[in-house]
C-alpha positions as CSV (number, residue, x, y, z in Angstrom):
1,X,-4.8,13.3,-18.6
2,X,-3.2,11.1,-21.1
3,X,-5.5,7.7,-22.1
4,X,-3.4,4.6,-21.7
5,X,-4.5,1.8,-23.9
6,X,-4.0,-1.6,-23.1
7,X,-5.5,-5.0,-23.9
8,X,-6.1,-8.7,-23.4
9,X,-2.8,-10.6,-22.5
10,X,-0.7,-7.5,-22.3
11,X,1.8,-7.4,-19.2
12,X,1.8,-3.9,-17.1
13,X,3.7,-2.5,-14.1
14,X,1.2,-1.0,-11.2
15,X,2.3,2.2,-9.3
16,X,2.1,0.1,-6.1
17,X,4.5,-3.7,-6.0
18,X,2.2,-7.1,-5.0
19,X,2.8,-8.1,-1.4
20,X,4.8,-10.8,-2.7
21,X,7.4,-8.7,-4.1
22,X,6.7,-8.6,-7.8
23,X,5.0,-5.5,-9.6
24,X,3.9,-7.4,-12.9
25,X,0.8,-8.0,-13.9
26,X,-0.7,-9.7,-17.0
27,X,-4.2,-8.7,-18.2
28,X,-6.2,-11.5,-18.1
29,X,-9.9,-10.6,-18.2
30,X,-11.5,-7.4,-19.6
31,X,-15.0,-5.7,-19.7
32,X,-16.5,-3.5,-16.9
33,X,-13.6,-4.7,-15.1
34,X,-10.3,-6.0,-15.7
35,X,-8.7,-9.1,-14.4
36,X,-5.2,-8.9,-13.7
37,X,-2.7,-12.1,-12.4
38,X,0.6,-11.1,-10.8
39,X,3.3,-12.8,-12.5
40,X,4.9,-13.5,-9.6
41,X,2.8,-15.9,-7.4
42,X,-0.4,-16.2,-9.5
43,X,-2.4,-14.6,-7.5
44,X,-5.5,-12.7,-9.2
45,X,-7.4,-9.2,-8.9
46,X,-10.4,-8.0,-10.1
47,X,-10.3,-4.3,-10.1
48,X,-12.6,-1.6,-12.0
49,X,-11.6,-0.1,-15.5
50,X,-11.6,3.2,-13.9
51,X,-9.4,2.2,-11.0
52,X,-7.1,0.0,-12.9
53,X,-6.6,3.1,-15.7
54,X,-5.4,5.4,-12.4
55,X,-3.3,2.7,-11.3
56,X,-1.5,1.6,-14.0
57,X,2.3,3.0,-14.1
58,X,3.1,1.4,-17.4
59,X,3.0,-1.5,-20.0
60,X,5.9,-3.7,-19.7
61,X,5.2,-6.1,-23.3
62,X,2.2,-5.6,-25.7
63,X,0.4,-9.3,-26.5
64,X,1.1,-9.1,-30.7
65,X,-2.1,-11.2,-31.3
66,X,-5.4,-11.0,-34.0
């Protein structure tokens, strides 16, 4: 299975849309596990690496930072 990489501040697409309608996401935490905040009401969800790596679809726009 392929590795996605992704990091601090980048914005991804899940597999499965927020209740609110939107389906992006913007990393906002990471270690253990990764904070993500839907773009689309604020809302926030702390998840496990292992789970968020399985449900990640895609990555929308890389953070060009340091």
């Amino acid at each position: 299975m392929e590795q996605k990489e992704f990091f601090l501040n980048d914005v991804v697409e899940m597999k499965k849309a927020h209740p609110c309608g939107a389906n992006r996401w913007k990393v906002i935490r990471m270690g253990m596990d990764i904070r993500i905040k839907c773009e689309g009401c604020g809302h926030s969800v702390l998840i496990p690496r292992k789970e968020f790596a399985r449900k990640i679809k895609k990555i929308l726009e890389r953070h060009e930072g340091e």
